[in-house]
C-alpha positions as a Markdown table, in Angstrom:
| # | Residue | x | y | z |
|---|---|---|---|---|
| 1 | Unk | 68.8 | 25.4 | 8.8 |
| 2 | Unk | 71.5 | 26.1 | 10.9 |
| 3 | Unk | 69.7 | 25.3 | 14.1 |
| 4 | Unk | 68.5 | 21.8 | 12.8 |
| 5 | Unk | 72.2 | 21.3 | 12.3 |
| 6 | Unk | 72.9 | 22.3 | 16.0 |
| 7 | Unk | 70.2 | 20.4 | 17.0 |
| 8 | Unk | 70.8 | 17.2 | 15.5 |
| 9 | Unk | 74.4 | 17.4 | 16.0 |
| 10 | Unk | 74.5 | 18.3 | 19.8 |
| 11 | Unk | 71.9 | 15.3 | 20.4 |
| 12 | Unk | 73.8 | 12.9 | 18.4 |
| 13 | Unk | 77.5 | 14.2 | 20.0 |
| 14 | Unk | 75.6 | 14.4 | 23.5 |
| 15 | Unk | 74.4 | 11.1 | 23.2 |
| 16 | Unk | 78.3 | 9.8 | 22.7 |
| 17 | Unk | 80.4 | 12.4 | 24.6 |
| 18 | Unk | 81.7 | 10.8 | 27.8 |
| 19 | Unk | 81.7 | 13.8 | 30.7 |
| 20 | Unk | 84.7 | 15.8 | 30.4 |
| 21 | Unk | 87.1 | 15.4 | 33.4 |
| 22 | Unk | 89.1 | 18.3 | 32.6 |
| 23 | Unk | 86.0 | 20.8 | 32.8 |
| 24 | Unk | 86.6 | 22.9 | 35.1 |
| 25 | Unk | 84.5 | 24.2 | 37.7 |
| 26 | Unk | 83.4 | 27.4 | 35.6 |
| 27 | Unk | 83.3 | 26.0 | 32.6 |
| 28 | Unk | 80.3 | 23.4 | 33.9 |
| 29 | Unk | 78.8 | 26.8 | 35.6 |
| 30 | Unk | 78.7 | 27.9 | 32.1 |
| 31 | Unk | 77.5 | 25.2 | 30.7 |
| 32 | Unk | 74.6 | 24.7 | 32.6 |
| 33 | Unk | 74.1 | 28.5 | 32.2 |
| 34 | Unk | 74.3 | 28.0 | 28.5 |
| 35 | Unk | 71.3 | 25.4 | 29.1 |
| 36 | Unk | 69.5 | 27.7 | 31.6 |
| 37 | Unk | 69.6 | 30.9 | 28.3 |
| 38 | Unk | 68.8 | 28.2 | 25.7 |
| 39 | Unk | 65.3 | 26.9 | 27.9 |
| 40 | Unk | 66.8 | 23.4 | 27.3 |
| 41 | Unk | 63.4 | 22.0 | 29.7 |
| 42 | Unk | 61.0 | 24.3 | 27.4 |
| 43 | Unk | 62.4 | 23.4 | 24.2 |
| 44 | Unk | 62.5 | 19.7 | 25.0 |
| 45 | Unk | 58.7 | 19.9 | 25.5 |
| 46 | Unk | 58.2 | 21.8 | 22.5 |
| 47 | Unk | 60.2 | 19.2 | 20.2 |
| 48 | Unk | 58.8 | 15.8 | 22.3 |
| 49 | Unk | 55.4 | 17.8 | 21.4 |
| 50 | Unk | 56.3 | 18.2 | 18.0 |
| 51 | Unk | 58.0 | 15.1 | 17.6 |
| 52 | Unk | 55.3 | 12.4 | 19.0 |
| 53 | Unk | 52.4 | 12.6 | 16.9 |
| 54 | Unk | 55.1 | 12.0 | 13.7 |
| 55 | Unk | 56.9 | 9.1 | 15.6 |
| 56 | Unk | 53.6 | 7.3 | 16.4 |
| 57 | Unk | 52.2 | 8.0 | 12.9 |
| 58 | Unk | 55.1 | 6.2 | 11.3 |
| 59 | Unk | 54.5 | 3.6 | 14.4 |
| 60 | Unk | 51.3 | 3.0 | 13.1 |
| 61 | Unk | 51.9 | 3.2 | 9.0 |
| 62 | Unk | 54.7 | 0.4 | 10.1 |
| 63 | Unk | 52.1 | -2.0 | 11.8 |
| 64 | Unk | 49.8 | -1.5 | 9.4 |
| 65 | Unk | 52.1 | -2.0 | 6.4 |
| 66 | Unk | 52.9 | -5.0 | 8.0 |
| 67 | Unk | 49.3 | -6.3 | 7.3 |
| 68 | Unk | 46.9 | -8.6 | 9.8 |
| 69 | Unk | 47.2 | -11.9 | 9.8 |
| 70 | Unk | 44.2 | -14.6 | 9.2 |
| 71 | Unk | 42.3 | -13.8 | 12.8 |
| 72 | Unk | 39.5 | -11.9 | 12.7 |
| 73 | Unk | 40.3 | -10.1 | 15.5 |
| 74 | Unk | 43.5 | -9.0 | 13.9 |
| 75 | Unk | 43.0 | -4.9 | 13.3 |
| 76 | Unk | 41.5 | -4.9 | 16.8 |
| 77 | Unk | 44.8 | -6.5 | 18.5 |
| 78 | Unk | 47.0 | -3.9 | 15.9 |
| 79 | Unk | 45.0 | -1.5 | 17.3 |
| 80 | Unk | 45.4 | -2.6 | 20.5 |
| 81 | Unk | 49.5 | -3.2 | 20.0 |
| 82 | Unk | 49.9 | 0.4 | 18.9 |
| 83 | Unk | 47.7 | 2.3 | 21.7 |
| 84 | Unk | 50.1 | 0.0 | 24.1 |
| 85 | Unk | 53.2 | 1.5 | 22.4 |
| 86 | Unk | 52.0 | 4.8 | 22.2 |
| 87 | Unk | 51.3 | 4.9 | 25.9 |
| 88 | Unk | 55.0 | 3.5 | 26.4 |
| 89 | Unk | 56.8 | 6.5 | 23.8 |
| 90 | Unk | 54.7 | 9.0 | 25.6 |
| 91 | Unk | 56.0 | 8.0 | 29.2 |
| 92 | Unk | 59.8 | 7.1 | 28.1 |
| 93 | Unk | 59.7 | 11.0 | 26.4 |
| 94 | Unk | 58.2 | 12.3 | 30.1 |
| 95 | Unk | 60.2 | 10.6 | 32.1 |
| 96 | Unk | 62.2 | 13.0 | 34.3 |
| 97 | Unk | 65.0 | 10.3 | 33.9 |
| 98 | Unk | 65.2 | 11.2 | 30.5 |
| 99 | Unk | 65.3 | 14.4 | 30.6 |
| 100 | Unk | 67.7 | 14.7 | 33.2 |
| 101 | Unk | 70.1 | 12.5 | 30.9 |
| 102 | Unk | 69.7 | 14.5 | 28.0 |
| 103 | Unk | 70.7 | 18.0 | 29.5 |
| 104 | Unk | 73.7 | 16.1 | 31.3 |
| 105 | Unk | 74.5 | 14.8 | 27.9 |
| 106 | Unk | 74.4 | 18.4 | 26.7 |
| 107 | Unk | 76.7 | 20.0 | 29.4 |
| 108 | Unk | 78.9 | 16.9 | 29.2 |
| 109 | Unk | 79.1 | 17.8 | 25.3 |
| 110 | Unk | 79.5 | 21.6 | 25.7 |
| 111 | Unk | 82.0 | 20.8 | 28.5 |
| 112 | Unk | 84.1 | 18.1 | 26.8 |
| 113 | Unk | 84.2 | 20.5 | 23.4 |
| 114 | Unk | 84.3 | 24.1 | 23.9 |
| 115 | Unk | 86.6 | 26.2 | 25.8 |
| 116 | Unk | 85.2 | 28.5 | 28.7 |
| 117 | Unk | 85.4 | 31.3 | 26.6 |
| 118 | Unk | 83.5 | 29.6 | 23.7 |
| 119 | Unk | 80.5 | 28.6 | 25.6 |
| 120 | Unk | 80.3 | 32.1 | 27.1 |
| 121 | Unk | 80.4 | 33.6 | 23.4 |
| 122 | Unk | 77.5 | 30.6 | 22.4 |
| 123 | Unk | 75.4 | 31.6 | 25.5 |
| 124 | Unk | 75.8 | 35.2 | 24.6 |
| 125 | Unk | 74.5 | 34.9 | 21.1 |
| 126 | Unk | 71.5 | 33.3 | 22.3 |
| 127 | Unk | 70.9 | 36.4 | 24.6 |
| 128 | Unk | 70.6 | 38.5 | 21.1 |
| 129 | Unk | 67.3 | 38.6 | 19.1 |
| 130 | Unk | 69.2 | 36.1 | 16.8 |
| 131 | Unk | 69.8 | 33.5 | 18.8 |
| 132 | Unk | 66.5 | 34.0 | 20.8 |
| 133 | Unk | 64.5 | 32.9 | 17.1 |
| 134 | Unk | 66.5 | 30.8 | 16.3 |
| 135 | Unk | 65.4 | 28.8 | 19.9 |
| 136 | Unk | 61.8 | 30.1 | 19.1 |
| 137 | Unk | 62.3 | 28.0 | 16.0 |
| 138 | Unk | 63.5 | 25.3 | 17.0 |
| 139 | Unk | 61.3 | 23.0 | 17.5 |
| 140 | Unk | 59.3 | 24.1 | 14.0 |
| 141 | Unk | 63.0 | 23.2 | 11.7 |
| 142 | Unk | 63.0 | 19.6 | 14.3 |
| 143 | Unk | 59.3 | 19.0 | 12.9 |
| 144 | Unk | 59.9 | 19.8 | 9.2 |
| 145 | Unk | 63.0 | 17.6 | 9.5 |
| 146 | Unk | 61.3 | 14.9 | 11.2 |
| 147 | Unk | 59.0 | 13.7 | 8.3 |
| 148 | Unk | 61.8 | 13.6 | 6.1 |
| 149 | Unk | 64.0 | 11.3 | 8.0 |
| 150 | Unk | 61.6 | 9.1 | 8.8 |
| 151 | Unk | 60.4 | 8.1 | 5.2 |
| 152 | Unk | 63.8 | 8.2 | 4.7 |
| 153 | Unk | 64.8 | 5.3 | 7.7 |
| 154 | Unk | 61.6 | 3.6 | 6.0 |
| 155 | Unk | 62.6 | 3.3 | 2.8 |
| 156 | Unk | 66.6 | 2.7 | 3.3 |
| 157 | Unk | 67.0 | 1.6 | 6.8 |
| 158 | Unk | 63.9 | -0.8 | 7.6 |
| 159 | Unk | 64.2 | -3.1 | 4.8 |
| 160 | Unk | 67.7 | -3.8 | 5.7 |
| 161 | Unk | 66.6 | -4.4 | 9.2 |
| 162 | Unk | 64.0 | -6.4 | 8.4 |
| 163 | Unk | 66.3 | -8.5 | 6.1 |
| 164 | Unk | 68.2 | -8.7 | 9.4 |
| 165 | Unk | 65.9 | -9.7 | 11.8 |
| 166 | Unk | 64.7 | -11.7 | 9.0 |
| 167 | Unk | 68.1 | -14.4 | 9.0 |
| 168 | Unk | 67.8 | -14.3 | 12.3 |
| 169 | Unk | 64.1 | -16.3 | 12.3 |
| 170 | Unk | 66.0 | -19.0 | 10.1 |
């Protein structure tokens, strides 16, 4: 539970932190160390592998729940739609641009709001048989979580978006 917490918090506050310009030289050393113990490239690929077949699922439940129109050839062309997307999710999750962003966001979040002392104590506990599960776990609690928030965002969050986009078309 814990590390779904971490998870979700440190990728939401990375995604928002500005880079610290009062980091100091070590405390970016141990940053990047804390992302070096923590296998921050490994555990990416494990929840992007965990993470894509749910995202494209719920891709494809949307498309479909938005029906076919009168063509004939209308499940062929949703069909067609969704391979395209899921083509374009896979590549935007692979892209080394992304992935360089996200553990810059995550040293610039470390950096910006823990001390050098703290980061050192975080990048210690991951060093203990602890910690070490808790990463091994990782991207299990991201997939049990994932499901969850999704129907979630479909039930609550779409139908306001739709209502939305919606006025918009008026």
């Amino acid at each position: 539970m814990q590390l779904k917490r971490f998870l979700a918090g440190a990728m939401l506050c990375a995604s928002f932190t500005a880079p610290s310009l009062a980091a100091s030289p070590a405390q970016h050393q141990a940053a990047l160390q804390l992302l070096a113990t923590i296998n921050v490239d490994q555990n990416l690929d494990a929840v992007q592998s965990k993470l894509l077949p749910i995202m494209t699922q719920q891709l494809k439940s949307q498309l479909d729940s938005q029906g076919c129109g009168a063509t004939p050839d209308c499940k062929q062309k949703l069909q067609s739609a969704f391979d395209k997307m899921q083509i374009l999710i896979t590549q935007y999750f692979a892209s080394p641009q992304l992935r360089q962003l996200l553990k810059r966001s995550m040293a610039d979040f470390y950096e910006a709001n823990f001390t050098l002392d703290e980061i050192r104590q975080i990048d210690a506990f991951y060093r203990t048989p602890a910690g070490k599960k808790q990463l091994q776990m990782g991207p299990q609690a991201a997939a049990q979580l994932m499901p969850a928030l999704m129907q979630d965002m479909q039930t609550h969050l779409n139908p306001k978006l739709k209502a939305l986009t919606d006025e918009l078309k008026q």
